[in-house]
Each structure stands twice: as C-alpha cells, then as structure tokens.
C-alpha positions, 0 to 999 in steps of 0.5 A, a space after each residue: 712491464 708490471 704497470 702495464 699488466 696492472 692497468 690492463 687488468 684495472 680496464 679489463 676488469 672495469 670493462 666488465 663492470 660496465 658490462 654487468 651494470 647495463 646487462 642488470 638495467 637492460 633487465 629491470 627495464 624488461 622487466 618493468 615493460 613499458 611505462 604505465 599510460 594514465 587512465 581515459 574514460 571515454 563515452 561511445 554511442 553506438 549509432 549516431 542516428 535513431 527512430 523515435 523511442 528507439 533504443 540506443 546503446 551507449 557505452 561507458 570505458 575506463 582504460 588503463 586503471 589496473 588494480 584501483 577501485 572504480 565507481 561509477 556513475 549512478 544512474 536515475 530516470 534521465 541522462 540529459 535530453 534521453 530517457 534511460 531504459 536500462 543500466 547494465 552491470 559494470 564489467 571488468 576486463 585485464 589485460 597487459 595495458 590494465 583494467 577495462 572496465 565498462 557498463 552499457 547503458 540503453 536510452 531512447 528519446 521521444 522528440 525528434 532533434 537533437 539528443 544532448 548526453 552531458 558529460 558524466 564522471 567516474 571516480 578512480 582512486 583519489 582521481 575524477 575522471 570526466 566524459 566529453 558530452 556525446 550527442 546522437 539524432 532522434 528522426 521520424 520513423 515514417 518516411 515523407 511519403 508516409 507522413 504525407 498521406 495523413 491518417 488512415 480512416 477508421 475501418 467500417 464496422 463488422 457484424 458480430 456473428 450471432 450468438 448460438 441458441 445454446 448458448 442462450 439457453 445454458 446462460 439462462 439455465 445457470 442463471 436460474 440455478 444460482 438464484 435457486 442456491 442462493 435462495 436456499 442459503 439465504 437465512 429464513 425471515 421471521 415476520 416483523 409486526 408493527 410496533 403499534 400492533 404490539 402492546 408494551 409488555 409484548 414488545 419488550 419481550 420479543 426485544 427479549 428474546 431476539 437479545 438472548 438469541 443473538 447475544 451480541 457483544 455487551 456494548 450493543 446488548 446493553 444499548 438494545 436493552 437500554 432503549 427497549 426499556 425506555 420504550 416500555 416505561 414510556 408506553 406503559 406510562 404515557 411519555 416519550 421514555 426513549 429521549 428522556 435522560 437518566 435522571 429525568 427518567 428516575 425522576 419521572 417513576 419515583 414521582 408515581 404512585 409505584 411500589 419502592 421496589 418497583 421504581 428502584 429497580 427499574 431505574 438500577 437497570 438503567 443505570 447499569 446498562 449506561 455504565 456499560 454503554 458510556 463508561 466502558 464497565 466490563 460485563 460477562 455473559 451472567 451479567 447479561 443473562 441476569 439482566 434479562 431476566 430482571 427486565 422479564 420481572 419488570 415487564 411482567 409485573 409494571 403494566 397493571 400498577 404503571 398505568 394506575 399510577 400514571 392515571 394518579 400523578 400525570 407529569 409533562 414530557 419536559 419535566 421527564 426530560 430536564 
C-alpha cells in the first residue's frame, strides 16, 4: 500500500515537471518571435519604359539588417548605360522583421534602347550583399506621326516696331553728357616741345622738373635721370651719350679738356643712379632730392666749358662706346 502511494506521487510529481519544463520553452520561444530572415538587397525601377532624358526613379532596399551598420554604394557621374541625376539620402526604417534602409536614386539616358543598371553591392556587417542587374527602355518622345512630318520651317521674320523719337533724343542727350564729365575730369595736358626745339641745358631741366613733380619710385627716378644726363653730356659734347657704357662715358669726359671736378661728378652721378637701377641700392627721398640738385649744378655750369672742350680734343662714337 505505501509503494503505491510513493509511485504515485514520483509520477504525479514528474508529470509536474514536465509541465513546468514546456510552459518555460513555450516562453522563450514567444519570446524570441520568429527566426531572423537573412538580409536582401534589392534594386526596383520604377517604371519600365521612359522618354529620352526623362528621369527614372530607381530605388535601393536592403531588409532584415536590424542593428548593423550599412554602407552603401558611392555613387559618381555614371551607373551603366544612364546618366545619374540626383543620389537621395540613405534612410532608415524599423520595424518588427529589422531595419529598412533605402536610397533614391534618379538616372536618365540620352539614347534610345536599351538601358543597362549592372549589379551594385552594399556592405553589411562583415557581409557584401550584391543587386541582380536591372534594366529599363529609353524611346523616342515624339509619336510616328511627329517624326514622320520632318522639321518645322523656320518662322518668317517679323519687323521690329520703330524705336520712338524720344528715345532717340535722350540717348544722344546722355551720350553728350558723359563725354562732357569725362572731358572735365580728364588731367590737363601740357604741351610737349620737340627734343630738337630744345637745347641741351633746357632738356635737362624740364627732364628736371617733370621727375620732382612726379617722384616716381627710385627705380624709375633713377633711370629717367640716368638717361636724361647721358642725353645731355651727349648733346652738350657731340656724341651719342644714351647708348655709351658707363666706363666708355667716364672715359670719353676724363679725355676733354673739363675741370676735374666737373668731370667727376658727373661720372659720380652715373654711377650712382646704376647702383640703384641694376644693383638694387636703397635710395630715400633726400637721396633723390640731392640728385637733383647736383644734375642742376651740372646742367648750369657744363655748357659753356663742354662744348669748348669738345672743340679741343674730339674722340669718335666707338671709342665712348668700348
């Protein structure tokens, strides 16, 4: 009698067991939901056929990716045979099966035929996941008729309507005002004279002048005065002093019959304004301002004894050159 109740109770107590063991599988099932499907990527056009240069939508899907990190394709100028007009943003969407994520993509082609999308790739986790090549139809976007008539003629010409008087006359009228500001704001001139209606002495010192009115930047100041003093050793002696070299020139004056002091200075003046024009020798405003007033000196006090001396000891051109 007591081994009947002990193997009832053994079973009534493995019957409970059992019980409890599938009630807990049954939960962890529900819980878990269904199994996971593995991710698809898929590629959609939207429509099948389209006009030349007509947009078409394509559409990039990738399902079932729930919490891993996608990369899509990057996208360049072509996809196949179309032309890629615009590359949307890549979206993402959850819901119960995973992550949804899609991009738009708009093409057209400019040929009619066939268009060809080869297969792209996303890369998903440590996965590449590739599309299966779509393709759509490009046609004519005028009907047979259209295309049977040809090109349309140009249109005849039409006449321009005349153009008012008034219109005429307030054209002409601010056509006269602006030259007149413009005239009154142009610089005054002053008359030029001829080199040769000049002498020497009066070339160099309008030269003179003009460079202390201006005072151009040393460079410049020291090559206008250079070539003006060459001019007028030159005249003021009887050769061409503008092409001379410097110790061609220094030569040619220490060969006259001119005062040391004369001579030296004048060659001390050339010679300075080449160390500024060709060696790059700083030079300030005194500096300028006391170059001219020793080429005032020198035009002042060279014509008289120069062209005495020139008359004394005449050399050739050659020789002032070498």
């Amino acid at each position: 009698m007591i081994r009947r109740r002990s193997t009832a109770r053994l079973g009534a107590l493995a019957c409970v067991v059992g019980l409890a063991g599938l009630a807990l599988v049954a939960c962890e099932a529900q819980r878990e939901g269904p199994a996971a499907e593995a991710p698809r990527f898929e590629v959609e056009v939207a429509s099948g056929a389209a006009a030349l240069g007509e947009p078409v939508e394509v559409t990039l899907r990738l399902t079932g990716a729930r919490g891993r990190q996608t990369l899509f394709p990057t996208w360049h100028e072509r996809w196949g045979d179309a032309t890629i007009l615009t590359a949307g943003p890549v979206e993402h969407q959850d819901d119960e099966t995973g992550t949804e994520t899609r991009q738009i993509v708009r093409v057209a082609a400019y040929r009619p035929g066939t268009v060809e999308l080869p297969p792209v790739a996303v890369h998903w986790a440590d996965e590449t996941l590739l599309s299966r090549p779509q393709r759509f139809e490009v046609v004519f976007s005028l009907t047979p008729d259209e295309l049977a008539e040809g090109p349309r003629p140009p249109a005849p010409p039409h006449r321009l309507p005349p153009l008012s008087p008034w219109w005429s006359v307030s054209g002409g009228a601010l056509a006269l005002a602006l030259a007149l500001i413009f005239e009154r704001r142009r610089p005054p001139t002053t008359a030029v004279q001829p080199r040769g209606s000049l002498d020497a002495t009066s070339e160099l010192l309008a030269g003179l002048a003009d460079l202390e009115r201006q005072r151009p930047d040393p460079v410049l100041f020291h090559t206008r005065l250079s070539l003006g003093l060459r001019r007028f050793v030159g005249r003021s002696v009887g050769f061409d002093g503008e092409t001379a070299t410097a110790p061609g020139l220094r030569r040619r004056l220490d060969g006259l019959d001119l005062p040391r002091a004369l001579s030296s200075r004048t060659g001390d003046l050339l010679a300075e304004c080449d160390a500024v024009r060709f060696g790059g020798r700083p030079a300030s405003a005194q500096d300028m301002g006391r170059r001219l007033a020793t080429a005032r000196g020198l035009a002042r006090g060279w014509p008289q004894r120069a062209t005495a001396a020139a008359h004394r000891a005449p050399r050739s051109n050659q020789e002032a050159e070498s």
